[in-house]
N, C-alpha and C positions, 0 to 999 in steps of 0.2 A: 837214715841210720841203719847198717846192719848189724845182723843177731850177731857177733866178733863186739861191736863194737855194744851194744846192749847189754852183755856178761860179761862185759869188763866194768861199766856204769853199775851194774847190779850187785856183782862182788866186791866194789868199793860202799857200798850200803853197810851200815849199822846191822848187828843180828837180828833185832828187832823187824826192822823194814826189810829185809831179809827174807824171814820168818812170814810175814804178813803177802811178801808178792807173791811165795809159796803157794798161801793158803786159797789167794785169789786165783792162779794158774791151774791147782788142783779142781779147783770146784770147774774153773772153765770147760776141765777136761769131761766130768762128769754131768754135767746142764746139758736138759736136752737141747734140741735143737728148736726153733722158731716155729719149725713145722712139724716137728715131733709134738711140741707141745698141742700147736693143732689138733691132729690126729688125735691126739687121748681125747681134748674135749669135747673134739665130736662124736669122737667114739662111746665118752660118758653120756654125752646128749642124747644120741639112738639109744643107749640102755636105759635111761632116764624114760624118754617117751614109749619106748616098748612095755616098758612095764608099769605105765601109767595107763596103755592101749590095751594089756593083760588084765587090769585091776590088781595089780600086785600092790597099787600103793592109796592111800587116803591124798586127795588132795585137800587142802582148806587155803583158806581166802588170806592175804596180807594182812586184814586185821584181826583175824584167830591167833595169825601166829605172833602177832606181835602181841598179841594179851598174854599169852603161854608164854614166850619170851620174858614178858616184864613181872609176869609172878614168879617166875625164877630166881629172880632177883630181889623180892620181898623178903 
């Protein structure tokens, strides 16, 4: 199927469905990409470790945090 024949299926849609393939095409346009997203979270991870390397940050153990966690919620 070509894009001709795609926007002619698509302007016979309801405004609703319309409205909605919009909303999905918009965001397509704006999400990063696969490798972008990558990128960021390694790039978080080096920031994360660096300043774990500096002493910028307290570390504690899986169950500190989950006791801090669950009093939160008392």
């Amino acid at each position: 199927m070509n894009s001709s024949a795609i926007e002619q299926s698509v302007l016979g849609l309801p405004e609703v469905e319309r409205a909605h393939l919009v909303h999905l095409l918009l965001d397509s346009l704006d999400a990063p990409s696969g490798a972008e997203i990558q990128d960021i979270w390694l790039n978080e991870a080096h920031r994360r470790a660096d300043d774990i390397d500096a002493g910028k940050v307290n570390l504690v153990s899986g169950e500190l945090l989950e006791q801090q966690v669950q009093a939160l919620f008392r």
